[in-house]
C-alpha positions as CSV (number, residue, x, y, z in Angstrom):
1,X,53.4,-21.5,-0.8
2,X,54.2,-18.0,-2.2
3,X,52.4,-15.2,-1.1
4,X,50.5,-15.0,-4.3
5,X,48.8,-18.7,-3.6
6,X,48.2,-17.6,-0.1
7,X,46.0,-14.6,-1.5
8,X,44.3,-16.5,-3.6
9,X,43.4,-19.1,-1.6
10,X,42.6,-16.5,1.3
11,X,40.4,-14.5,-1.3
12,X,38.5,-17.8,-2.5
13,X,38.1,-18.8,1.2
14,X,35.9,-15.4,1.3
15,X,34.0,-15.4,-1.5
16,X,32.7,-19.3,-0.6
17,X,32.1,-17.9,2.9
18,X,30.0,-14.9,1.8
19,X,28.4,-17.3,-1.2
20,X,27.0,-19.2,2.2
21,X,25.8,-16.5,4.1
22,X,24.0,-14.7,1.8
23,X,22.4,-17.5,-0.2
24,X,18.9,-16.7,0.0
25,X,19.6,-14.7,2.5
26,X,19.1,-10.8,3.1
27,X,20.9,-7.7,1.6
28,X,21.6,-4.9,3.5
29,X,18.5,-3.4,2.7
30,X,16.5,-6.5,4.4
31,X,15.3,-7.2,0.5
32,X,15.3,-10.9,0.3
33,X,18.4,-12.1,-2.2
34,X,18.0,-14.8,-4.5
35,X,19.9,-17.9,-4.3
36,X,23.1,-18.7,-6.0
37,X,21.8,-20.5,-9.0
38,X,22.0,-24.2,-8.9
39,X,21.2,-27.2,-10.4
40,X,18.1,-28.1,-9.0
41,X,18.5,-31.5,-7.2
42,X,15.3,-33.9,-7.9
43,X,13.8,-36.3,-5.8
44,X,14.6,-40.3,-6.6
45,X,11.1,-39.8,-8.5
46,X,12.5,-36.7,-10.5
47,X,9.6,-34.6,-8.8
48,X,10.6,-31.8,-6.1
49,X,10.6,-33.3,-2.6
50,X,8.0,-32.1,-0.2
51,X,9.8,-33.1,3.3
52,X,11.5,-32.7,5.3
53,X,9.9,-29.1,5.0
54,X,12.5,-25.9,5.8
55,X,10.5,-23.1,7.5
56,X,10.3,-19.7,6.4
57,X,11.8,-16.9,8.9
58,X,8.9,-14.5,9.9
59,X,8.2,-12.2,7.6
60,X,6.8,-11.6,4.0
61,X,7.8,-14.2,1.2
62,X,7.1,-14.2,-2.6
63,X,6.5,-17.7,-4.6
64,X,4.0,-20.1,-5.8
65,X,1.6,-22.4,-3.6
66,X,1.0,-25.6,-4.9
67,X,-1.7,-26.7,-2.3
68,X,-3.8,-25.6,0.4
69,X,-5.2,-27.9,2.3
70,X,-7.1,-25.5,5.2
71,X,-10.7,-27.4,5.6
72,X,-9.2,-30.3,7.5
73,X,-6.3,-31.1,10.0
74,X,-3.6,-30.0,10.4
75,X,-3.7,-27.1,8.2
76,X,-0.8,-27.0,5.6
77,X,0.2,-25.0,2.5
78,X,3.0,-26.4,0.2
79,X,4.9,-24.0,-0.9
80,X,7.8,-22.7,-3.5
81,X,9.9,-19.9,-2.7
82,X,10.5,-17.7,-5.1
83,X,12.7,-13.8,-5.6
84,X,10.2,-11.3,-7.4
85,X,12.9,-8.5,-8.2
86,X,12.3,-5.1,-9.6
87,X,14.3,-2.9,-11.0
88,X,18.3,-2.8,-11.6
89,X,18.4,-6.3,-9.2
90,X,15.9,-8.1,-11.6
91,X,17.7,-6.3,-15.0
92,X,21.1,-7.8,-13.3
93,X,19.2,-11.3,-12.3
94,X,18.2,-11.1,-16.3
95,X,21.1,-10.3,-17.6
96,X,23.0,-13.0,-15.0
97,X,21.0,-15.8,-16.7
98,X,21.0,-14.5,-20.5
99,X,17.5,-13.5,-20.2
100,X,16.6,-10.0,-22.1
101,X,17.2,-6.5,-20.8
102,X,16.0,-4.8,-19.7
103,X,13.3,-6.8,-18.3
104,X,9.7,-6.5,-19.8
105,X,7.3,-4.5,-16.9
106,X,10.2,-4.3,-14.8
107,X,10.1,-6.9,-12.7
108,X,12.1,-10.5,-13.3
109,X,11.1,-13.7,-11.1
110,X,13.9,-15.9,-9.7
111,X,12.8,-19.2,-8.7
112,X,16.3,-21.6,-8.9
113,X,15.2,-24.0,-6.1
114,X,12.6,-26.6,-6.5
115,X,12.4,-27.7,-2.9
116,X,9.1,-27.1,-1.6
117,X,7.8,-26.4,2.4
118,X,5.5,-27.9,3.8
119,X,4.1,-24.5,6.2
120,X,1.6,-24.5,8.7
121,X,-1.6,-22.5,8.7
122,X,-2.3,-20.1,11.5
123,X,-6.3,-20.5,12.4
124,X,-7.0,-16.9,11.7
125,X,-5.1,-17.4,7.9
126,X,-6.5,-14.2,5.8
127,X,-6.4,-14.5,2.3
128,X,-6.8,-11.7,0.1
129,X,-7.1,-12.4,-3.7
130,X,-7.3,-9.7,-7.1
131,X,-10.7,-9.0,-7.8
132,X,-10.1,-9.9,-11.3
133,X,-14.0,-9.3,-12.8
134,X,-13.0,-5.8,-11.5
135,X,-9.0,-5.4,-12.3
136,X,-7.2,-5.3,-10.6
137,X,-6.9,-2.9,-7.5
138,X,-9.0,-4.0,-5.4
139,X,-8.9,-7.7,-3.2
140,X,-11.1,-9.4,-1.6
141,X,-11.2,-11.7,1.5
142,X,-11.4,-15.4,-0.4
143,X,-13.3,-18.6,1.0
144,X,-10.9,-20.7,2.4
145,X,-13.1,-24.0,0.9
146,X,-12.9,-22.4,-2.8
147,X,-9.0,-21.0,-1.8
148,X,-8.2,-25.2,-1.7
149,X,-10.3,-25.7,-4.7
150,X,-8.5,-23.5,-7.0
151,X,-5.4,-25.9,-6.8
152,X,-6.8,-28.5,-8.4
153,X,-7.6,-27.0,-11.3
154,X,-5.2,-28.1,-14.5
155,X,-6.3,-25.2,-17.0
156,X,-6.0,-21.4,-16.4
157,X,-9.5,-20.8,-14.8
158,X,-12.1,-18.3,-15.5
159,X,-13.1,-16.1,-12.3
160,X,-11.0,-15.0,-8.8
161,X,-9.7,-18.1,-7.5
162,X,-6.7,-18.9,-10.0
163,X,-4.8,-21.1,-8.0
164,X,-1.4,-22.9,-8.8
165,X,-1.5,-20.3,-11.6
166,X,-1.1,-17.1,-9.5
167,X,1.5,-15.9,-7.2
168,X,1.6,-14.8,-4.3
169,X,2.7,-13.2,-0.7
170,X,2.8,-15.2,2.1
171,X,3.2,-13.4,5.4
172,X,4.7,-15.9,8.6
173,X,4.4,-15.4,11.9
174,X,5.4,-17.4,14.8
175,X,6.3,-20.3,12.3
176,X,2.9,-19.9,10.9
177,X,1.2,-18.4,7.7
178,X,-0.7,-15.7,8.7
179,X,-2.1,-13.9,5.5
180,X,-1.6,-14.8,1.8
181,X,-2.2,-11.9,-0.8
182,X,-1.9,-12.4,-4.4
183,X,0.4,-10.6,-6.9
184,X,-0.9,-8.7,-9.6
185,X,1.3,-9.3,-12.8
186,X,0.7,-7.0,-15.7
């Protein structure tokens, strides 16, 4: 092998090994990093599979719940990850998948991998949702009962509780979801 294969094999050796550290990891900043994109890998029933469940690190993570189930045992919340970037990383993230930039309200949502987790619920789980009859600076502690309700709905509903069609912040601790607060999206 000349020296020229060697360096390019050597420099393709790297990139692959950073590609696997970083993906979805942290940057140096501790701002979570998207994935690199993928093709998403369906279940044998072509919907996302919900186990085996990947846990989140502690710490604060954007996506989308799909359900809540918190008024019976054991309390679980299924959940999709997801990057909510601002500024030159979500014009970039745009511009990376031929989307329009700069980005409209300055903010641009990765969400490249369908797997869901399956989390647990901490028994003091706050929730703090938009007060959207009064929009939208102030929250409100939610009712865990109506929380769960909300995410069976199948049309954007009227009122606070807005379910699978909101997103939101979930805070982990000790393996747990400690607090979810929900995103405000102009």
């Amino acid at each position: 092998m000349g020296k020229r294969t060697l360096l390019v094999v050597g420099w393709s050796i790297a990139m692959l090994a950073a590609a696997c550290t970083n993906a979805g990891g942290e940057n140096a900043s501790g701002t979570p990093m998207p994935p690199t994109p993928t093709a998403p890998s369906p279940s044998p029933t072509g919907q996302p599979s919900a186990s085996p469940s990947p846990t989140l690190k502690d710490g604060r993570h954007f996506g989308y719940i799909q359900s809540a189930r918190l008024m019976s045992q054991p309390q679980v919340i299924r959940f999709d990850l997801a990057y909510l970037l601002t500024g030159d990383e979500a014009n970039q993230a745009a511009a990376d998948r031929g989307v329009e930039t700069p980005v409209p309200n300055d903010y641009f949502i990765v969400n490249d991998n369908p797997k869901l987790r399956r989390l647990s619920v901490a028994p003091d789980l706050r929730i703090l949702l938009l007060d959207w009859t009064n929009c939208c600076d102030t929250t409100f502690r939610a009712d865990p009962q109506l929380f769960q309700e909300s995410f069976d709905q199948k049309t954007y509903p009227p009122g606070n509780y807005k379910g699978k069609f909101s997103g939101y912040w979930l805070t982990v601790k000790g393996g747990a979801v400690t607090k979810v607060e929900e995103q405000y999206f102009p």
